[in-house]
Structures are given as structure tokens and as C-alpha cells.
Backbone as CSV, one residue per row, in Angstrom:
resi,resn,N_x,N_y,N_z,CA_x,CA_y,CA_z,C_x,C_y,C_z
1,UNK,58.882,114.283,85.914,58.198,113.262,86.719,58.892,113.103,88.074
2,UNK,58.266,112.857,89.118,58.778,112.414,90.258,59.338,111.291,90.652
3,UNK,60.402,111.329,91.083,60.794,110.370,91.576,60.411,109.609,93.034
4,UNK,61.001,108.030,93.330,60.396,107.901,94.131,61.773,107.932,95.288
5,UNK,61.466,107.162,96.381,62.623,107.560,97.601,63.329,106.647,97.835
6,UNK,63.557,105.075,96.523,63.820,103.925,96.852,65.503,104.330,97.274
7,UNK,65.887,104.593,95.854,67.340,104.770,95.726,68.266,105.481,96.480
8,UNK,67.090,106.977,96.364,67.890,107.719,97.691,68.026,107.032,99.072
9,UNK,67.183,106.459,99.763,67.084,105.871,100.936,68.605,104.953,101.134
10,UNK,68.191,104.259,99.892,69.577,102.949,100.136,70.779,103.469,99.821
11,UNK,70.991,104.628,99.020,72.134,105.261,98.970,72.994,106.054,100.452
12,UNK,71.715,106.317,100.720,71.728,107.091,102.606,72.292,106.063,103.392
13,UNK,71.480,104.794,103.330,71.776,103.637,104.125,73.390,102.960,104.004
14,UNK,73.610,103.299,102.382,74.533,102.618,101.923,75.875,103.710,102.838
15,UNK,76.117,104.803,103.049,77.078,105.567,103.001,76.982,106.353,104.633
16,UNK,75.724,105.855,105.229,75.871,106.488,106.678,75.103,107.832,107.127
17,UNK,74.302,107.920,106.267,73.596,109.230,106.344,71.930,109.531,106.544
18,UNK,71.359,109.869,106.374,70.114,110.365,106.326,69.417,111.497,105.292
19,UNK,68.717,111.092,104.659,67.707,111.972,104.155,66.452,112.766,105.171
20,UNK,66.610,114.181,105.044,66.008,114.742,105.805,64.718,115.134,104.870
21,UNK,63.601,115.107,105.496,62.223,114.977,105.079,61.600,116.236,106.263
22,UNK,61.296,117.206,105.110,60.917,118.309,105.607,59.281,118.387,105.457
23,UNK,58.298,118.697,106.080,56.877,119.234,105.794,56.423,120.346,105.730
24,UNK,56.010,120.376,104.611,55.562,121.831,103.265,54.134,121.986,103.621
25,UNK,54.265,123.448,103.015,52.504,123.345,103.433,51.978,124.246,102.068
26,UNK,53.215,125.235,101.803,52.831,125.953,100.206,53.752,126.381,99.112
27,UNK,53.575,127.042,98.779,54.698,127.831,97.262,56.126,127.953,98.421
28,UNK,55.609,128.983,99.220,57.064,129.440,100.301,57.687,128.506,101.045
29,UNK,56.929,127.482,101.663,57.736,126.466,102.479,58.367,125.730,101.650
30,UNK,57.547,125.108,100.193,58.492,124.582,99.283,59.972,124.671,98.443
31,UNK,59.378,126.076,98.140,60.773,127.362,98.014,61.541,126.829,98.902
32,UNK,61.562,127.338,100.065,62.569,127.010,100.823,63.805,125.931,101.877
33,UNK,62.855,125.332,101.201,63.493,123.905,101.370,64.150,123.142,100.415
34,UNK,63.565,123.405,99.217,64.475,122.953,98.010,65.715,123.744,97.689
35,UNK,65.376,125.551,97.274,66.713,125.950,97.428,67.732,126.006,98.159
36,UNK,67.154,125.690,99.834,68.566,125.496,100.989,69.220,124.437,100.670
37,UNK,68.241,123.003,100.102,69.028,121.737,100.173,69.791,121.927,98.296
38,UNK,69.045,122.919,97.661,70.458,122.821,96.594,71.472,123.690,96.960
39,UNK,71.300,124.614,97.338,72.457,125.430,97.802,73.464,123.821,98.531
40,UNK,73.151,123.547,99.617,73.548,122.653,100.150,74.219,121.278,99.917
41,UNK,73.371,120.752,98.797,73.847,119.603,98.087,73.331,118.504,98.528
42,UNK,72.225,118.824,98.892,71.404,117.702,99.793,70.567,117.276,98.888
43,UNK,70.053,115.809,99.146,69.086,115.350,98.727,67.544,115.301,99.840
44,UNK,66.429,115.524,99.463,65.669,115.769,100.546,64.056,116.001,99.787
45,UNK,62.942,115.258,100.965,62.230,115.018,101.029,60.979,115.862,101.349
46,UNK,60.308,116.137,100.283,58.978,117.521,100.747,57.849,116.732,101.246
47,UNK,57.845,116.800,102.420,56.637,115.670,103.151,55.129,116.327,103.391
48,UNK,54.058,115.378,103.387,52.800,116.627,103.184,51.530,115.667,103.898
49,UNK,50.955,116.156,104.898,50.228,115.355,105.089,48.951,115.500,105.374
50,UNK,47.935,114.708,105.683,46.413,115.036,104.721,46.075,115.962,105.206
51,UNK,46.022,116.601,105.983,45.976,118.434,106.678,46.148,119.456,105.151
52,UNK,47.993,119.325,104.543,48.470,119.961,103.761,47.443,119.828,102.600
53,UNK,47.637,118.397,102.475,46.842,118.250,100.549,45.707,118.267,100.454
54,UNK,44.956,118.285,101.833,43.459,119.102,101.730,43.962,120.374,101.809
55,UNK,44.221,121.679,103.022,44.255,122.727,102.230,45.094,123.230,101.223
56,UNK,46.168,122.999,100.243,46.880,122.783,98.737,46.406,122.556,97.930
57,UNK,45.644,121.287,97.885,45.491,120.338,96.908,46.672,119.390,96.318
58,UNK,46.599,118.283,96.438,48.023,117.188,96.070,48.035,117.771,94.839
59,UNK,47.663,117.703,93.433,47.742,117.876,92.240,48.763,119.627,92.432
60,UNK,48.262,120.417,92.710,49.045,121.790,93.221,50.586,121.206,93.666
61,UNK,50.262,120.593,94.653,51.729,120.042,95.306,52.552,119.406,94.327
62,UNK,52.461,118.620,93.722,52.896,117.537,92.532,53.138,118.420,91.796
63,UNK,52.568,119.414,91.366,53.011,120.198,89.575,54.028,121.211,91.032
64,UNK,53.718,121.792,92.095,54.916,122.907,92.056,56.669,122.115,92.203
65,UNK,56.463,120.835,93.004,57.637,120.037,93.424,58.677,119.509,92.163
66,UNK,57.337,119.014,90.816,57.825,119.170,89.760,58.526,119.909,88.735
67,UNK,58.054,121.324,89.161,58.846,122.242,88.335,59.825,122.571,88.987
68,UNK,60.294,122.370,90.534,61.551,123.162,91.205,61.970,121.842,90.844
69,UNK,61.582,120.806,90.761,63.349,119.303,90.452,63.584,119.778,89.273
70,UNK,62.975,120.387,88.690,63.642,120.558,87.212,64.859,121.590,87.121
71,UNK,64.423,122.286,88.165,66.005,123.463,88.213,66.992,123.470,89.058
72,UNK,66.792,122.050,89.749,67.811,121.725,90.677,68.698,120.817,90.634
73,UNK,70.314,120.290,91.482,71.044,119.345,90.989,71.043,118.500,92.072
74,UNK,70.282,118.217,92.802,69.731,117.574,94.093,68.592,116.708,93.484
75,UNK,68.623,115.531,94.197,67.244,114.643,93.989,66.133,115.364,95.151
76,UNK,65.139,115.630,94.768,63.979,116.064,95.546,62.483,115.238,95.428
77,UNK,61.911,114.537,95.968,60.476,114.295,95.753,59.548,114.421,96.751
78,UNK,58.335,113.999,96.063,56.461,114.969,97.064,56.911,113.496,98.039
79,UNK,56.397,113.758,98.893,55.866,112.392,100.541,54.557,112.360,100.304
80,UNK,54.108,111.475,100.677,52.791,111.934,101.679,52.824,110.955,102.878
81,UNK,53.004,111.934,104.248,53.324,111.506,105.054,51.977,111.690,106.430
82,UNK,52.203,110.268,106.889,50.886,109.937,107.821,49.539,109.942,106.951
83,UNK,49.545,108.989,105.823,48.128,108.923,105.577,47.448,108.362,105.700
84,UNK,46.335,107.900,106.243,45.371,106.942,106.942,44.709,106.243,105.892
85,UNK,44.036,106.938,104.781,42.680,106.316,104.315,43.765,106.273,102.933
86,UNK,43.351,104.778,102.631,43.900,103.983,101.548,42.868,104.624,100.307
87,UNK,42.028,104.931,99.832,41.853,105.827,98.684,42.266,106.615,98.158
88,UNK,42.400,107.659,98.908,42.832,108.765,98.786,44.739,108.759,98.162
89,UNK,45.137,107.651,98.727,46.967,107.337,98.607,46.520,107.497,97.398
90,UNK,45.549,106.013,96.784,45.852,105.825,95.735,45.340,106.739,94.835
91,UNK,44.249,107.139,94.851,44.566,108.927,94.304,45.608,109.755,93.485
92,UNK,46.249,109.979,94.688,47.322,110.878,94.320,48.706,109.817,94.021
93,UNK,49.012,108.908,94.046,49.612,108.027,92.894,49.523,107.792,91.590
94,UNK,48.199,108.113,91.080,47.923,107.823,90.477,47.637,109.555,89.691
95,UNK,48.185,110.204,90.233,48.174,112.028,89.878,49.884,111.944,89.686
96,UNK,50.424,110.863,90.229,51.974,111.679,89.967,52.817,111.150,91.563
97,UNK,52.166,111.225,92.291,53.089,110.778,93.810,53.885,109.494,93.726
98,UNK,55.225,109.633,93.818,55.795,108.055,94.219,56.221,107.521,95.087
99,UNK,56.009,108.262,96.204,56.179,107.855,97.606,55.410,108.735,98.719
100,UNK,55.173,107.068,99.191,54.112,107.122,100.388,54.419,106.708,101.571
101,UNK,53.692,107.077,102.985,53.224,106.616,103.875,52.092,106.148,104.069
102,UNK,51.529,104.965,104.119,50.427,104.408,105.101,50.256,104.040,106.595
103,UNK,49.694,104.873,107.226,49.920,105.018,108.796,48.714,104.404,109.217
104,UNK,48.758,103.368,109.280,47.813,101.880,109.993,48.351,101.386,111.400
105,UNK,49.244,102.455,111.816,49.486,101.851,112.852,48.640,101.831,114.280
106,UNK,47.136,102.312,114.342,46.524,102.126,115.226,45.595,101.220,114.912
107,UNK,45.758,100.169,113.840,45.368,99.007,113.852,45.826,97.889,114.459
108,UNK,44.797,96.720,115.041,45.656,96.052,115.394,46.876,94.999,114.438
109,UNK,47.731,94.380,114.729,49.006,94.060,114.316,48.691,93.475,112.635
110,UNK,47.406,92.642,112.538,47.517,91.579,111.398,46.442,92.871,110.747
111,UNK,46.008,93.380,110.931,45.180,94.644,110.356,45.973,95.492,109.557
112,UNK,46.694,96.179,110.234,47.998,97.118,109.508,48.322,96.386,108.809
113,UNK,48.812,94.787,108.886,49.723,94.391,107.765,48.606,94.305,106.443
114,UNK,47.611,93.948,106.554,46.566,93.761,105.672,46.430,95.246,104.481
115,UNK,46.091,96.394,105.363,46.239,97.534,105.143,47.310,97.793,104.104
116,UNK,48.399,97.717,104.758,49.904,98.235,104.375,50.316,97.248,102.615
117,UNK,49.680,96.411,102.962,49.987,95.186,102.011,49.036,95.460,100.562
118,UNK,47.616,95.981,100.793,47.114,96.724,99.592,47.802,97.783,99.097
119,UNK,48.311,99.000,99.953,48.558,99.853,99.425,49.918,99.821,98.702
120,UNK,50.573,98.586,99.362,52.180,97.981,98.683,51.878,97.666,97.536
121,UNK,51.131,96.711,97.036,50.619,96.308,95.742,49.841,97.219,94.751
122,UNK,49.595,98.057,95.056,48.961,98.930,94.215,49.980,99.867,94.044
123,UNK,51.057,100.282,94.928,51.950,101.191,94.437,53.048,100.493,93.516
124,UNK,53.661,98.887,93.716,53.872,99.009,92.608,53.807,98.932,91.102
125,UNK,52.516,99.008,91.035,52.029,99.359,89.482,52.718,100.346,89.108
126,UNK,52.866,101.588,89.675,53.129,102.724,89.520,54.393,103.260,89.762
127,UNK,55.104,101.768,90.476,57.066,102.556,90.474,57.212,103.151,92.046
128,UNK,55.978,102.931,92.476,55.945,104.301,93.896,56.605,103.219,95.232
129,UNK,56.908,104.215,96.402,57.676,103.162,97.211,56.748,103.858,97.994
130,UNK,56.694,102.568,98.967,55.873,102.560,100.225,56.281,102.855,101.730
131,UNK,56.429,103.815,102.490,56.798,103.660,103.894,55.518,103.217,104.816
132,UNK,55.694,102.929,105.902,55.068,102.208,107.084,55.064,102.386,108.438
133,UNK,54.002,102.353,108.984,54.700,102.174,110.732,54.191,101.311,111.478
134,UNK,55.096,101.501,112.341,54.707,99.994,113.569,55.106,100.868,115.029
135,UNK,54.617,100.119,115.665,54.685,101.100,117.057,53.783,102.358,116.724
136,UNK,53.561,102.999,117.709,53.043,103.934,117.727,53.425,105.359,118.427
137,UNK,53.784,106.535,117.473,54.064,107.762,118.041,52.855,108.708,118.824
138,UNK,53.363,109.292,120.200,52.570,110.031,120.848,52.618,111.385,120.066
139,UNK,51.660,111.924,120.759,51.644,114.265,120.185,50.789,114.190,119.183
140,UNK,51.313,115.458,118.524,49.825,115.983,117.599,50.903,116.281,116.291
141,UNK,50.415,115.831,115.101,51.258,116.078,113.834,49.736,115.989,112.864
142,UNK,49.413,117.957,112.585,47.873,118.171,111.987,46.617,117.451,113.046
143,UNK,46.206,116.691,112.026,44.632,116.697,112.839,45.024,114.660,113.485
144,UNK,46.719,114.665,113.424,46.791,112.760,113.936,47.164,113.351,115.474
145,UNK,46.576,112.929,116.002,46.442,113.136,118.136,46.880,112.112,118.731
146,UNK,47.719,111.559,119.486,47.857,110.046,119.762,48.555,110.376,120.986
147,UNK,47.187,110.293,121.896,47.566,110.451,123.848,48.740,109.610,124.179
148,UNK,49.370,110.367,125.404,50.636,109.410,125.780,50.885,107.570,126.381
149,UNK,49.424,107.773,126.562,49.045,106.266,126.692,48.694,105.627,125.989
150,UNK,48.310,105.994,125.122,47.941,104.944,123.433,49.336,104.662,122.640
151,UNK,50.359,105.229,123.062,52.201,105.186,122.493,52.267,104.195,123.043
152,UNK,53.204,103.461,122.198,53.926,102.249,122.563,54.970,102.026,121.085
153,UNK,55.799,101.420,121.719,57.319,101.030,120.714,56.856,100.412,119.908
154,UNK,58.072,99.882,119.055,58.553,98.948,118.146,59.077,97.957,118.976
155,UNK,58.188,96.793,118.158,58.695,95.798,118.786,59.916,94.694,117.896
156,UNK,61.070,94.477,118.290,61.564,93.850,116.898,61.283,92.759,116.478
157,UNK,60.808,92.114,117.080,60.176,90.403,116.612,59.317,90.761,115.520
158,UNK,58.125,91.653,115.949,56.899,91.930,114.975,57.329,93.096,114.235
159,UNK,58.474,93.552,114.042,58.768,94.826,113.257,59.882,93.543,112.024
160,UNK,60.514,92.475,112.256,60.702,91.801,111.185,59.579,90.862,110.404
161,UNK,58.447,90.654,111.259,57.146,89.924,110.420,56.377,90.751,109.339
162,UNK,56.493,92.092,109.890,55.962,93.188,109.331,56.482,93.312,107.940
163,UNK,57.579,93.714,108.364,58.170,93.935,106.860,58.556,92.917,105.913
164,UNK,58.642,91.697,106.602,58.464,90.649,105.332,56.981,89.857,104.675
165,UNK,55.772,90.071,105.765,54.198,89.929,104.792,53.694,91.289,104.009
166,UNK,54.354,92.705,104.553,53.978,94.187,103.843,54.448,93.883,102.174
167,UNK,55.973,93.563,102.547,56.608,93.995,101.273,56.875,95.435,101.287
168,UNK,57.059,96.460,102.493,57.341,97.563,102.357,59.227,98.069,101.809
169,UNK,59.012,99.228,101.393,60.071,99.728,101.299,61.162,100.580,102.238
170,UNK,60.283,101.036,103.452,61.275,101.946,104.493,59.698,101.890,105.500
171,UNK,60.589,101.529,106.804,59.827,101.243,108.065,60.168,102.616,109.305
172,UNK,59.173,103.128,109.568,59.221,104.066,110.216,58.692,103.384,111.424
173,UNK,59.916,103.936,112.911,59.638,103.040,113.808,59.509,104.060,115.163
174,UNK,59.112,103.259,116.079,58.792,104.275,117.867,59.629,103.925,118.721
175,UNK,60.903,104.566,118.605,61.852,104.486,119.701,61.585,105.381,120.733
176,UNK,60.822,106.115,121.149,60.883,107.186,121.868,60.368,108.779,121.455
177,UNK,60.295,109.075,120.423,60.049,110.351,119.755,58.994,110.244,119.628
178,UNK,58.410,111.724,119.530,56.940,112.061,119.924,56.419,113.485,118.621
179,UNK,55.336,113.427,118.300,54.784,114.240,117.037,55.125,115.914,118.121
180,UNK,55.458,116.836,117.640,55.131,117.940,118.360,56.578,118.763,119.267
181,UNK,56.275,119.408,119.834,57.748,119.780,120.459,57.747,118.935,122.068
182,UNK,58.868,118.276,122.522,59.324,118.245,123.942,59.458,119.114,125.104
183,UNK,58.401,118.754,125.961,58.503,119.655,127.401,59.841,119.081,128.379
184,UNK,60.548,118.201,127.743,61.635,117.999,128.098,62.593,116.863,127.394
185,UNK,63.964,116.736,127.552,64.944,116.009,126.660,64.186,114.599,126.413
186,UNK,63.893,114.255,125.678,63.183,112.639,125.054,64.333,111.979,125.269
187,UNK,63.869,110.314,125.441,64.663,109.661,125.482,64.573,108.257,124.586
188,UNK,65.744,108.666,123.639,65.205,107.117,122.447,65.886,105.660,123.224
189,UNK,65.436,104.957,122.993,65.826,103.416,123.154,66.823,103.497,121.994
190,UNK,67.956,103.580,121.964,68.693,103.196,121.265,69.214,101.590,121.270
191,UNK,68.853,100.834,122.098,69.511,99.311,122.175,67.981,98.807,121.584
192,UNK,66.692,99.096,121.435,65.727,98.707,120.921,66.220,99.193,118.972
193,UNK,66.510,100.229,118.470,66.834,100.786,117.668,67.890,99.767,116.940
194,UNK,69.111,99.414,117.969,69.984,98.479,117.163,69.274,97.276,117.140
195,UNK,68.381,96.793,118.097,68.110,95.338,117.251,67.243,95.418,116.462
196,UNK,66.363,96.172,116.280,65.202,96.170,115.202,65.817,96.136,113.567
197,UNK,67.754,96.528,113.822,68.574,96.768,112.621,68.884,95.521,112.429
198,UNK,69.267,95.010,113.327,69.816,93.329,113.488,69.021,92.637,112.420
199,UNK,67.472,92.719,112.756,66.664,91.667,111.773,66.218,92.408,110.568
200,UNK,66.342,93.713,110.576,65.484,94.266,109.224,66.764,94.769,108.286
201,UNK,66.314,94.708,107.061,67.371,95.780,106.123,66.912,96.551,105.342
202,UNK,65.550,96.981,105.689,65.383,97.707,104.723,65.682,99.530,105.239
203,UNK,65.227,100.452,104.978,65.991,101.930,105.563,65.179,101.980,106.928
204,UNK,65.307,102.467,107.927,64.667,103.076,108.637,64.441,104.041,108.849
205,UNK,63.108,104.808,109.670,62.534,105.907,109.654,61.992,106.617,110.761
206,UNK,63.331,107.481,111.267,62.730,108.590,112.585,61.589,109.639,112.373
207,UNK,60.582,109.442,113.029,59.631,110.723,112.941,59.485,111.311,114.244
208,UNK,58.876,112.469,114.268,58.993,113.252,115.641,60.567,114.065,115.419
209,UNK,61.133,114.147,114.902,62.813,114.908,115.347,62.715,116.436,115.769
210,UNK,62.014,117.141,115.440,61.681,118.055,116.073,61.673,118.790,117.193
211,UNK,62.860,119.126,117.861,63.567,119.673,119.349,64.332,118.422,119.772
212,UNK,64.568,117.188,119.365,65.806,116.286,119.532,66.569,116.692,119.393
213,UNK,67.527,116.962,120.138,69.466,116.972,120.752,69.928,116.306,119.108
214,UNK,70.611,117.468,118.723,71.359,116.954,116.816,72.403,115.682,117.604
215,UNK,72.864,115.776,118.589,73.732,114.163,119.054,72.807,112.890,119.005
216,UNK,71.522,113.189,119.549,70.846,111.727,119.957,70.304,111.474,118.234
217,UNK,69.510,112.396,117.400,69.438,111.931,116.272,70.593,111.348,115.442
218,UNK,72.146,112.005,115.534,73.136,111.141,114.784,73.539,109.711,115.211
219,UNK,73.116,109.330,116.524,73.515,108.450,116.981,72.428,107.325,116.805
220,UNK,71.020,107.908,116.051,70.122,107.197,115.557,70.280,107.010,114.533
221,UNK,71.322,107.973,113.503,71.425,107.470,112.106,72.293,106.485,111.926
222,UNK,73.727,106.574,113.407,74.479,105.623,113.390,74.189,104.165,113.246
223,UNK,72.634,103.986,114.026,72.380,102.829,114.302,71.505,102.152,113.646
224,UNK,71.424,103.239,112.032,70.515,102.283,111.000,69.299,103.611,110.487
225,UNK,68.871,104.433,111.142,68.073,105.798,110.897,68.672,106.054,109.338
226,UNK,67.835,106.242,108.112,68.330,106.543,106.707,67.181,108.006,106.860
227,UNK,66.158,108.340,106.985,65.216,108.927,106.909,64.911,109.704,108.092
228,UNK,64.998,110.997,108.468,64.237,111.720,109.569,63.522,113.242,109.083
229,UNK,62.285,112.970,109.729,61.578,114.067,109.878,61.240,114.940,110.662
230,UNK,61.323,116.391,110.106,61.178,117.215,110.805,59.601,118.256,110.566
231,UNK,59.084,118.591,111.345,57.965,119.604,110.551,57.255,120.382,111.659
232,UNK,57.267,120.059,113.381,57.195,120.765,114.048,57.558,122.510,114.027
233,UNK,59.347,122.039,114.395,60.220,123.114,113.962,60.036,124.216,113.126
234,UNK,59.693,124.059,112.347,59.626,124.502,110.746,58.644,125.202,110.444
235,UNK,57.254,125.103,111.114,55.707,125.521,111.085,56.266,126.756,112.379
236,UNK,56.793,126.332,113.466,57.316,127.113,114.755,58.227,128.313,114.094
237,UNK,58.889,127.948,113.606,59.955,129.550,113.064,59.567,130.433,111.682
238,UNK,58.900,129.777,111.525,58.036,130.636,109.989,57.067,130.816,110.910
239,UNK,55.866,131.025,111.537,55.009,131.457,111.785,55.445,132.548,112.865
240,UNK,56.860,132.062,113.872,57.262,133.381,114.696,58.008,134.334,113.951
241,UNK,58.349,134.642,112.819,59.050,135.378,112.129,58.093,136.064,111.632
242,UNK,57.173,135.501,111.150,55.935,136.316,110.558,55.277,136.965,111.297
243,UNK,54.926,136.859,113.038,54.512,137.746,113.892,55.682,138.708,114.015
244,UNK,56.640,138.558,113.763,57.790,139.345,114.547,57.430,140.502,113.064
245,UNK,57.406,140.214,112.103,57.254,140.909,110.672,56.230,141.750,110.818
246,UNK,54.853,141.707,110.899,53.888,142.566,111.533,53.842,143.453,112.217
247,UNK,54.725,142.552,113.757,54.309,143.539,115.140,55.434,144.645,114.158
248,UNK,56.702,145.024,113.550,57.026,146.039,113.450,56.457,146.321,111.930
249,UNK,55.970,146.075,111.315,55.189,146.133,110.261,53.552,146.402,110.180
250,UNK,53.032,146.771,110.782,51.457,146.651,111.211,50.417,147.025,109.953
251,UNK,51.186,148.004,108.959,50.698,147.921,107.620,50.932,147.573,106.426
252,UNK,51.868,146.587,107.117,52.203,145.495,105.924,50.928,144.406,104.804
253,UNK,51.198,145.093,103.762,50.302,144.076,102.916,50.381,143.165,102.053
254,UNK,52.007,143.232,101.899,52.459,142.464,100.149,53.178,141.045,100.937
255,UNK,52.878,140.356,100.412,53.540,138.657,100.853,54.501,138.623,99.977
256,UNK,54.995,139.500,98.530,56.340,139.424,98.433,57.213,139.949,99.243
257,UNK,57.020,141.013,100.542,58.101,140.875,101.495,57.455,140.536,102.526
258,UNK,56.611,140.221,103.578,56.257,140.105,104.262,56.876,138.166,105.024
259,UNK,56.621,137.717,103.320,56.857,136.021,103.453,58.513,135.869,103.678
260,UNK,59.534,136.761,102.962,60.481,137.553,102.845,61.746,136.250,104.434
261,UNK,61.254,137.201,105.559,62.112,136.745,106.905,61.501,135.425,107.084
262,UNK,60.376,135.342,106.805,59.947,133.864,107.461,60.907,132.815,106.506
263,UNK,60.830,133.144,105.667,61.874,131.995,104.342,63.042,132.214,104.807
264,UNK,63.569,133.280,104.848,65.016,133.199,105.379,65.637,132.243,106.896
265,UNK,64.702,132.894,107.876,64.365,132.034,109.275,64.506,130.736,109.208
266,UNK,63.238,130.299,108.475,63.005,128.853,108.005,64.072,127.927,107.817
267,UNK,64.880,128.658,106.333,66.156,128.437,105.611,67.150,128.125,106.634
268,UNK,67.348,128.771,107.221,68.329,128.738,108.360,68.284,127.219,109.017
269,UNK,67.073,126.812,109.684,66.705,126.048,110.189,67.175,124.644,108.958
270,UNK,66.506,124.667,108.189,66.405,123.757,107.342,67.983,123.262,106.665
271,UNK,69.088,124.470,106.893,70.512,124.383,106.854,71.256,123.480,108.091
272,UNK,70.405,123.824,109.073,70.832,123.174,110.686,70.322,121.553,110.396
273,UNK,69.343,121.246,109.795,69.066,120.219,109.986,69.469,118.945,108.711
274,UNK,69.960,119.822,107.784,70.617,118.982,106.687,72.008,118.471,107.180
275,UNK,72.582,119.975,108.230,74.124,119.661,108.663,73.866,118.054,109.833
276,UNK,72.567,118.355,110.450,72.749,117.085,111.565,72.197,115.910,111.116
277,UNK,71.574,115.537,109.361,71.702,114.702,108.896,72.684,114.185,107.968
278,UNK,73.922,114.728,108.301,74.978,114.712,106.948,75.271,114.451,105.871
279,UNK,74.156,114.938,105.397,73.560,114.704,104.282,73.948,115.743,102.430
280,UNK,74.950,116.075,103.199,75.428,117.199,101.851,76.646,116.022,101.204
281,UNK,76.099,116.149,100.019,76.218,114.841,98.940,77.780,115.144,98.182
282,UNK,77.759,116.215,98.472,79.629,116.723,98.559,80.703,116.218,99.398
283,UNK,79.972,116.659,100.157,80.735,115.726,101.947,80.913,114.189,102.013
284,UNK,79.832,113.777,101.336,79.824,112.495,101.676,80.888,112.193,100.907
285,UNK,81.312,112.472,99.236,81.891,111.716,98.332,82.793,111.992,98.855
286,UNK,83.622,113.068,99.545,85.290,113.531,100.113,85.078,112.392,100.858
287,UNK,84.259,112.283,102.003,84.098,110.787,102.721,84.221,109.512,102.088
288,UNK,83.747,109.542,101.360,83.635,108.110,100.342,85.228,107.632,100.156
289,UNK,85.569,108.938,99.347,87.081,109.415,98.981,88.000,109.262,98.878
């Protein structure tokens, strides 16, 4: 059975770290993200969002995520991350998912909470933890588009109202980061970041990390960040590895080697980004220590 992301989160929170939340799209991206973070000793997050579990199928996703926690010594569980339409969550909660996103954040303020607040109550029937957002992220993450003028922050006044009428479990917030890759260095509000910590306690949640400077994200975990996602990246070096595989391969037909460099590539990546969430559960306890 799956677990959900309560414990890990507050354990992250508790010790200074981050859980890195990767986005899967099949058998191979899954592969490879679970075995880097056991090799690794990481705990970590297979994020999927309604793009993925329409073409997958959630039920597909849920039974493969299920059988790799079973051979691993890492906590691993399914996301579903950025999901709009409150049916469908409950759906696949109700298939096995225990942690969610509800992304209401282009509602207005008492709307989202309304939103966010069904899907809170219905998950916990089921044990499942709820993430959230407030503010709003710019770029393109699948078929969610959100022009640079429809972005706007977190605000912390209404990012502590939020989370105490939701009842959520981990608040994903808009300091600055954007869905997609950067045409140049982003710049987070980090003094918006520490006060939004000031009034809230529950984990917080970077999205967009994807071509962020590994300094400006640690200095977001410093300041309360338990959770960051990556999935730009990740779609970008598996899909250029796989052209690179072709152009000298042109009669290549078997996806047992073909998929081969892109996993390795990937892997690589997915090693870089566990190290800049410090998140290897070895490390931490010598830290603890």
C-alpha cells in the first residue's frame, strides 16, 4: 500500500532537508528515479500530473510505484501533482493514491479555500494528505499555461488564513519560480519566503526548481522549503539522450537498449538533485549524530 507524504515531509522539516519530488511519466522514468534515490538513500516523491495519468492511467501508476516500494529501503510514494478537477482526485484516492495536490489556485481567494477544503475532507477518510497552492506560478507544466501576468506571489497574511480554514497538510507557495525552464537567473523573494514561515508550520512547497542555481534552492530549504519539484529537467535530458541514441543509431528498434542512455542521463540528473536537496537519509543521521 502506499504511503502518504505526511511523515516524510515533517521528518524533512524536522531535520533541515527536503524531499525531492520528481515527475514520471512511465515504467522508465519510474525505474529511474526510485533506483537512484535507493542507491542514494533518499526518500522521494513520484509526482504525476493529469497530462501523465491520462496518458498511463493512475491505476497503472499506483500498481507499478507499488511494486518498486516493495523492493526498496527508501520511503517512496505516487503525487498527483497540479490537479484541477476535484473528481477525478477523488478517484484515484480512492484506487490507492495518498497524496495529493489540488491546484485551485486560479480561483478567487474564498473559492480555492472552498475547493481545497472538500478535497481535505474527503482525503481524510482515506489516510491521504493534501497539498495546496496559493499564489500563482507562471510557464507551462503539461497542458497548466499561466501567462506572466496572471503570476502573482504568496501573500503571507492570506497564506496563514488559508491554511488554517483548508486544513491542508503542505502548502506549495510563489516566491518567484516559474513552471518550465528560465531564459534567465529567477529571482525568489526569499524575505517573502521567511515570513510566510513565521506564521505557518506546516511543510512548505517549491515548484518550478527546474534550472534554479542548487544555492538559491538550499537557501529556500534553509528558510522552511521541506518539498521541491523538479520535472522540467528531467523530460529535457531523457528526451535529448534519446535523440542523441538514434541520430547514431538510425536502426535502432528495441527500447530495451534504446531507453538504456536516457535512464542513465536521467539518473545522473536525479543524483544532482537529491545531492541539492540533502536529502540522503545516511547523511542526515551522521548529521543528526
Amino acid at each position: 500500500m502506499l504511503i502518504n507524504t505526511k511523515e516524510m515531509l515533517i521528518e524533512a522539516q524536522r531535520h533541515g532537508y527536503a524531499i525531492p519530488a520528481f515527475n514520471i511519466h512511465n515504467l522508465e522514468t519510474i525505474q529511474t528515479v526510485v533506483e537512484t534515490a535507493n542507491r542514494l538513500h533518499s526518500p522521494v516523491i513520484l509526482a504525476a500530473t493529469p497530462g501523465t495519468v491520462k496518458y498511463a492511467g493512475g491505476e497503472n501508476l499506483i500498481a507499478i510505484t507499488e511494486a518498486m516500494a516493495k523492493k526498496v529501503n527508501v520511503p517512496i510514494t505516487f503525487h498527483l501533482d497540479h490537479h484541477e478537477n476535484v473528481e477525478d482526485i477523488k478517484a484515484l484516492i480512492e484506487l490507492g493514491c495518498r497524496s495529493v495536490m489540488i491546484d485551485a489556485s486560479k480561483h478567487p481567494f474564498e473559492e480555492n479555500i472552498e475547493i481545497v477544503r472538500d478535497v481535505v475532507n474527503f482525503a481524510k477518510k482515506y489516510g491521504a494528505t493534501v497539498e495546496a497552492e496559493l499564489g500563482k506560478l507562471g510557464g507551462r507544466e503539461d497542458d497548466l499555461v499561466v501567462e506572466d501576468a496572471d503570476a502573482f506571489l504568496t501573500d503571507p497574511k492570506e497564506a496563514q488564513i488559508f491554511v488554517r480554514e483548508t486544513g491542508i497538510d503542505s502548502l506549495a507557495v510563489a516566491i518567484g519560480t516559474a513552471h518550465g525552464m528560465y531564459k534567465s537567473t529567477p529571482k525568489l523573494d526569499f524575505k517573502r519566503l521567511a515570513q510566510i514561515r513565521q506564521v505557518i508550520d506546516i511543510p512548505l512547497v517549491l515548484h518550478g526548481a527546474s534550472g534554479v542555481p542548487t544555492e538559491m534552492v538550499q537557501e529556500a530549504i534553509n528558510l522552511g522549503i521541506c518539498k521541491v519539484n523538479v520535472a522540467t529537467e528531467l523530460k529535457n535530458i531523457f528526451s535529448e539522450s534519446l535523440k542523441i541514441y538514434f541520430n547514431e543509431h538510425p536502426d535502432a528498434t528495441d527500447p530495451r537498449y534504446y531507453f538504456l542512455p536516457a535512464k542513465e542521463k536521467m539518473g545522473e540528473l536525479v543524483a544532482t538533485k537529491i545531492a541539492m536537496c540533502g536529502s540522503n537519509l545516511e547523511e542526515v543521521t551522521k548529521n543528526v549524530g
